[in-house]
C-alpha positions in Angstrom: -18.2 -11.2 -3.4 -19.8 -13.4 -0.9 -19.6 -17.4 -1.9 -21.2 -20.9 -1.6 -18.7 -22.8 -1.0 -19.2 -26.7 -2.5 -15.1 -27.6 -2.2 -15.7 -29.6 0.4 -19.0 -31.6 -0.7 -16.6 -32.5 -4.1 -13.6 -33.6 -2.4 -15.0 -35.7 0.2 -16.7 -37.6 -3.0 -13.6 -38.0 -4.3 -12.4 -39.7 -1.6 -9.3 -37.2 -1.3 -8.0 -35.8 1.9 -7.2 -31.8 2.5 -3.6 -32.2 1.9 -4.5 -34.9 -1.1 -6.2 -31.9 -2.8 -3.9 -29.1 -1.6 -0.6 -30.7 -3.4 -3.0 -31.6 -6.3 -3.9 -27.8 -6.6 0.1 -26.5 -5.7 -1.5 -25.3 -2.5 -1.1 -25.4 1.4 -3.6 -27.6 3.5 -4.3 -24.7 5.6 -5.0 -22.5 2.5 -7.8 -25.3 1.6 -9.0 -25.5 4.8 -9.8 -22.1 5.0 -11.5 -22.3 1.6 -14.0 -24.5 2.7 -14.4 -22.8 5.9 -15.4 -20.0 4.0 -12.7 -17.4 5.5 -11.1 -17.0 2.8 -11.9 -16.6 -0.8 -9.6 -17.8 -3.3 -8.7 -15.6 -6.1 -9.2 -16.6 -9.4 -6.1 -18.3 -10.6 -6.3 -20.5 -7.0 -10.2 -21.0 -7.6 -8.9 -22.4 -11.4 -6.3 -24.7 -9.3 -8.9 -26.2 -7.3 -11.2 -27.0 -9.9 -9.0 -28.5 -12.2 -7.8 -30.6 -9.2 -11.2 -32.1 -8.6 -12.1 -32.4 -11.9 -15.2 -30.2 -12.2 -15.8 -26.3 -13.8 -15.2 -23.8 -11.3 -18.8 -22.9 -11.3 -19.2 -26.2 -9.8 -17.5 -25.2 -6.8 -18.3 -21.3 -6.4 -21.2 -19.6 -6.7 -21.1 -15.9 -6.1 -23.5 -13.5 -5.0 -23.4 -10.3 -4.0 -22.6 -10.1 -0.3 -24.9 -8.4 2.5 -24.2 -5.2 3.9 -23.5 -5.7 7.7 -26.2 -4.1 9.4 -24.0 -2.2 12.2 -22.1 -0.9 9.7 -20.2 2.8 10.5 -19.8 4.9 7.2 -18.1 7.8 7.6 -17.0 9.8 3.7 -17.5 8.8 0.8 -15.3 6.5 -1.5 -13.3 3.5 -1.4 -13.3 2.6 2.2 -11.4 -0.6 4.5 -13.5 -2.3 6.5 -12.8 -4.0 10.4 -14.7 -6.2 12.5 -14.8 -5.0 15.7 -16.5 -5.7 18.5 -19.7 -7.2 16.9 -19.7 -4.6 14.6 -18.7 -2.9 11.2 -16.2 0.3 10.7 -15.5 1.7 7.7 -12.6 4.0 7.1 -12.2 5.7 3.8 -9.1 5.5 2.2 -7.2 8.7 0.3 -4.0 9.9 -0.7 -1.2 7.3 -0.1 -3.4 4.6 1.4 -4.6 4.6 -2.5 -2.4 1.4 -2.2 -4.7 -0.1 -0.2 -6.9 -2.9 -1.7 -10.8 -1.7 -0.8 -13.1 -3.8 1.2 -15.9 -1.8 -0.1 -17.0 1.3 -1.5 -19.3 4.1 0.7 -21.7 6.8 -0.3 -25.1 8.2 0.5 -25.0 6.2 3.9 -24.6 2.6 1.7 -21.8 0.4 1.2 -20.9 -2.1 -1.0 -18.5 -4.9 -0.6 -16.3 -5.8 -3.3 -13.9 -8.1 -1.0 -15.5 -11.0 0.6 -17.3 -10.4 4.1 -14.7 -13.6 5.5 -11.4 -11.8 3.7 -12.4 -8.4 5.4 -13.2 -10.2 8.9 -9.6 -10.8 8.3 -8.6 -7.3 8.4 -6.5 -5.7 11.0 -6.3 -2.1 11.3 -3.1 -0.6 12.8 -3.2 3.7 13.1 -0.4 5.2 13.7 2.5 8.3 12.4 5.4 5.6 12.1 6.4 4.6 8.8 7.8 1.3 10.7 4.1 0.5 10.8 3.2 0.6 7.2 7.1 -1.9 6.8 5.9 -4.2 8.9 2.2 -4.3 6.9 4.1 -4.7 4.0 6.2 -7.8 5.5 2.8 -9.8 7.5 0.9 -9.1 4.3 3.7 -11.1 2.0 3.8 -13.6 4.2 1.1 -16.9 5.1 -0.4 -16.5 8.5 -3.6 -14.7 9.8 -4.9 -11.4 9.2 -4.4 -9.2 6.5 -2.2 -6.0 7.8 -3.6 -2.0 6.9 -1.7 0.8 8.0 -3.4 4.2 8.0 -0.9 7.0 9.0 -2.6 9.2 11.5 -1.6 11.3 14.4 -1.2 9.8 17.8 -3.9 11.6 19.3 -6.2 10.9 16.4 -5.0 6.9 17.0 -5.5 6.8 20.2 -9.3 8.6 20.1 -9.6 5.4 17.3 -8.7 3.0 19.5 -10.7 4.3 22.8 -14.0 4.4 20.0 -13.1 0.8 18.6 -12.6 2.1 15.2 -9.4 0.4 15.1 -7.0 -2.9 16.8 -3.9 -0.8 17.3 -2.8 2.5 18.0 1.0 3.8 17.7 1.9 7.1 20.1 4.8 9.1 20.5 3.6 11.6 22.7 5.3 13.4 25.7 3.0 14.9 28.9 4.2 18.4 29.4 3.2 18.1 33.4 5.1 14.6 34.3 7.8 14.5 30.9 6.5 10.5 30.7 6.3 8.8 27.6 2.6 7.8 26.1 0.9 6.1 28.9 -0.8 9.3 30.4 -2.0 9.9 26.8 -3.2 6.4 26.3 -4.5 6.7 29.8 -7.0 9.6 28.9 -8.5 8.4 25.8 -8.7 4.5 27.1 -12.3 3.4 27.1 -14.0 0.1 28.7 -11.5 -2.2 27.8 -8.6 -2.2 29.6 -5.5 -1.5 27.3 -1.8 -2.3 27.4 1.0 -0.4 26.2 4.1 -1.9 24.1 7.4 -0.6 22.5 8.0 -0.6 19.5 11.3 1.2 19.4 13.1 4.5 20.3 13.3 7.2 17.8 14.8 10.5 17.2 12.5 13.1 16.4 14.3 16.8 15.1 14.5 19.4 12.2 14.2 18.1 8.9 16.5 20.6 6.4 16.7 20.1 2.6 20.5 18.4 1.6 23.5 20.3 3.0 21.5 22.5 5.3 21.9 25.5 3.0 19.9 27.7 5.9 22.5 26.7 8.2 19.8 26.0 11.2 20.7 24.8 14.1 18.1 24.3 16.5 14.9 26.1 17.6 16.4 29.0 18.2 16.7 29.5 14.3 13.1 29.1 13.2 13.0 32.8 14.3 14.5 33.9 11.7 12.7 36.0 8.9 11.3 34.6 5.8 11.4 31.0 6.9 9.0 29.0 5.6 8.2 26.2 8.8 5.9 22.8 7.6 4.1 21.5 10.9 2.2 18.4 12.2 -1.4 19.4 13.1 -2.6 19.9 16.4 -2.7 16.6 18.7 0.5 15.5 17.1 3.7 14.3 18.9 5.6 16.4 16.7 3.4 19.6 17.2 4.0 19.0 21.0 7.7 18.7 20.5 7.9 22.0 17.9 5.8 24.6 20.3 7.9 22.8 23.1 11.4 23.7 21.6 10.0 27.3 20.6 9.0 28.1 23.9 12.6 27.2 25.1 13.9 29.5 22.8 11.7 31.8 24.2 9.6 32.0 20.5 6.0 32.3 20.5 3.9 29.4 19.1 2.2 31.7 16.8 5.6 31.0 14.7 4.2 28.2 12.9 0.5 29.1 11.6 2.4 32.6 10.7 5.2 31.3 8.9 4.3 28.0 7.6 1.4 25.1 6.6 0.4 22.0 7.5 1.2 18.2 6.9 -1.1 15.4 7.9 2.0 12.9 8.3 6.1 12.8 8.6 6.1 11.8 5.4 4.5 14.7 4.3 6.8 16.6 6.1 9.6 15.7 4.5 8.0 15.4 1.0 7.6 19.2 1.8 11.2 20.3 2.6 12.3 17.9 -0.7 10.5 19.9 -2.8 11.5 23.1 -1.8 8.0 24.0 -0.7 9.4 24.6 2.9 12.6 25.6 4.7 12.3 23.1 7.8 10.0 21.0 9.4 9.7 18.6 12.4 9.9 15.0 11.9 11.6 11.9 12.5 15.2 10.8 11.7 13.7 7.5 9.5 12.0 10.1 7.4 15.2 12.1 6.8 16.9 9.2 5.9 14.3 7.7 3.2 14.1 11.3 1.5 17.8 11.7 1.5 17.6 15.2 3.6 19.6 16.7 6.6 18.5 15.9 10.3 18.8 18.0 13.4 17.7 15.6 16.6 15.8 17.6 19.1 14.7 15.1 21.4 14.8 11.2 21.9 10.9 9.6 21.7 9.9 6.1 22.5 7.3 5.0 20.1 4.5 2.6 21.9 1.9 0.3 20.8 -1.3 0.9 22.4 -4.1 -2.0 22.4 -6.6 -4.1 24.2 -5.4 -6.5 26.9 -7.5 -8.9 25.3 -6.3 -8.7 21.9 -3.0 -10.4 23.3 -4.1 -13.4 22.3 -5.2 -12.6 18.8 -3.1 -14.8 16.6 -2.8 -11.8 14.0 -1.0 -9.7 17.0 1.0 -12.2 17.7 2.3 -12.5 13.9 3.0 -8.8 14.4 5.2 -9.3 17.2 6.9 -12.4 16.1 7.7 -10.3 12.8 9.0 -7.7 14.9 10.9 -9.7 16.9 12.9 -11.1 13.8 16.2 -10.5 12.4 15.1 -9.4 8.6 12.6 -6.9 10.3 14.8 -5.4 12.8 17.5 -5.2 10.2 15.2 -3.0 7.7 14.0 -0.7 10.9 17.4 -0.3 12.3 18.7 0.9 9.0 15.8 3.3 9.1 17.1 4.8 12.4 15.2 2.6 15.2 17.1 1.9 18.1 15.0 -1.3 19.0 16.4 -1.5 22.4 12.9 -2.6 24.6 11.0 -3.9 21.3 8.5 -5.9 22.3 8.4 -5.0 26.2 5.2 -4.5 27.3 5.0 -1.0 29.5 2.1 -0.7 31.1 -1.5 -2.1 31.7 -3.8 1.0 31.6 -7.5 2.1 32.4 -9.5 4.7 32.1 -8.7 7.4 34.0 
């Protein structure tokens, strides 16, 4: 809901200051300044606060109305949907499965949407796309504390972040992807799908990415080599994925054809998912990443060591919501909950490489 914001107007004729108000209400000067601003919008309990503070019936002090629809809007699927400013315009991404947690901006259909989150909250949003859980940790930790921006993880592929990030459907892309010609790390991915802004590329930590088996390893699997085996039942990232890369790379060293994993298994849109399929018994063995192992309580084979980057727009270096993030990541009751997850955060925060389009 979109509102017309009169705190202002009532406290300047009450001859109180911001921070006069914001004790009177149990609130932070900042938090009323951005009430009157109109970039944020209080819920209902802080709207209460106010009001009683002043003196007057909350009506007095917000009307409501229901917002416009931006005009550039993007709608893509139907549903609940988050919503993200960016450049000039409006994206929409529908939300399903796990991002159910998510709070909607709005909900799309029929090429319409509807807010139900006030246009200044959702300016607020910033969209982060990416396959590590580390991601969705830190969302969790911006998002409980005050500061700018309000954090939504959407677990994707790499390649399916980084195509995101080249159309400006999202702030931040995570990669872990491997070139098979020069064996480096993310850039010449991020490289190919960089569009007209110029884009740099940050670590966000090293990670092992391997077999994940069900407790105790009862298949006794080893390596690659094993997936030949009959009657395995394989669960795979889909195509584009680093861990699809890494999986038909390890077959073809043990000499395995990559028809392997469409004939012996099925497909997971995320680690998680991965791992949530070798829990239940519904697969043998897939490829994943140790922090995933760990959180389900299964066995781990590491097949290769990854670094995970963070791949976004020069200019978005001096977004005060990006630098929460890396402030965050830079501190000790972060790093603690990612290193017990498996992160080696050795080269956090370094920034790798300014890229281009190729």
């Amino acid at each position: 809901m979109a509102t017309d914001n009169q705190v202002r107007a009532r406290r300047e004729a009450r001859g109180l200051s911001q921070q006069a108000l914001a004790q009177a209400a149990g609130l932070t000067r900042q938090s009323i300044g951005a009430i009157e601003a109109g970039r944020a919008t209080p819920a209902v309990d802080v709207a209460i606060r106010v009001a009683r503070a002043l003196g007057c019936p909350v009506e007095a002090l917000f009307t409501t109305e229901d917002p416009p629809l931006p005009a550039a809007s993007e709608l893509r699927g139907e549903g609940r949907a988050a919503m993200v400013h960016i450049a000039g315009r409006w994206v929409a991404h529908p939300l399903a499965g796990d991002e159910l947690r998510v709070a909607a901006d709005a909900l799309i259909g029929s090429g319409r949407a509807e807010l139900v989150r006030g246009e200044a909250e959702a300016r607020e949003n910033f969209v982060m796309m990416g396959c590590a859980a580390a991601l969705g940790l830190l969302a969790d930790r911006l998002n409980g504390q005050r500061g700018a921006g309000r954090f939504i993880w959407l677990a994707r592929s790499s390649t399916a972040a980084l195509a995101a990030l080249g159309a400006r459907r999202v702030q931040l892309a995570g990669v872990h992807l491997t070139d098979g010609d020069s064996g480096e790390s993310n850039v010449p991915d991020v490289r190919r799908h960089a569009g007209a802004d110029p884009l740099v590329v940050v670590t966000l930590a090293r990670w092992e990415a391997g077999l994940v088996l069900a407790p105790g390893n009862p298949r006794r699997i080893r390596g690659a080599a094993d997936l030949g085996r009959r009657g395995l039942r394989i669960v795979a990232r889909e195509a584009g994925s680093g861990a699809r890369r890494l999986l038909e790379r390890e077959l073809a060293r043990a000499g395995l054809p990559a028809a392997l994993i469409e004939a012996r298994g099925m497909c997971a849109a995320s680690h998680g998912e991965v791992a949530g399929a070798v829990s239940l018994g519904a697969a043998d063995v897939g490829v994943a990443t140790r922090d995933v192992a760990i959180a389900r309580g299964l066995d781990f084979v590491a097949l290769a060591e990854e670094r995970y980057d963070l791949a976004l727009p020069l200019g978005a270096l001096a977004d005060p919501r990006l630098q929460r993030l890396l402030n965050v990541l830079s501190g000790a009751p972060a790093r603690r909950e990612l290193t017990a997850l498996g992160y080696d955060l050795r080269g956090s925060g370094e920034r790798v490489a300014e890229v281009r389009a190729a």
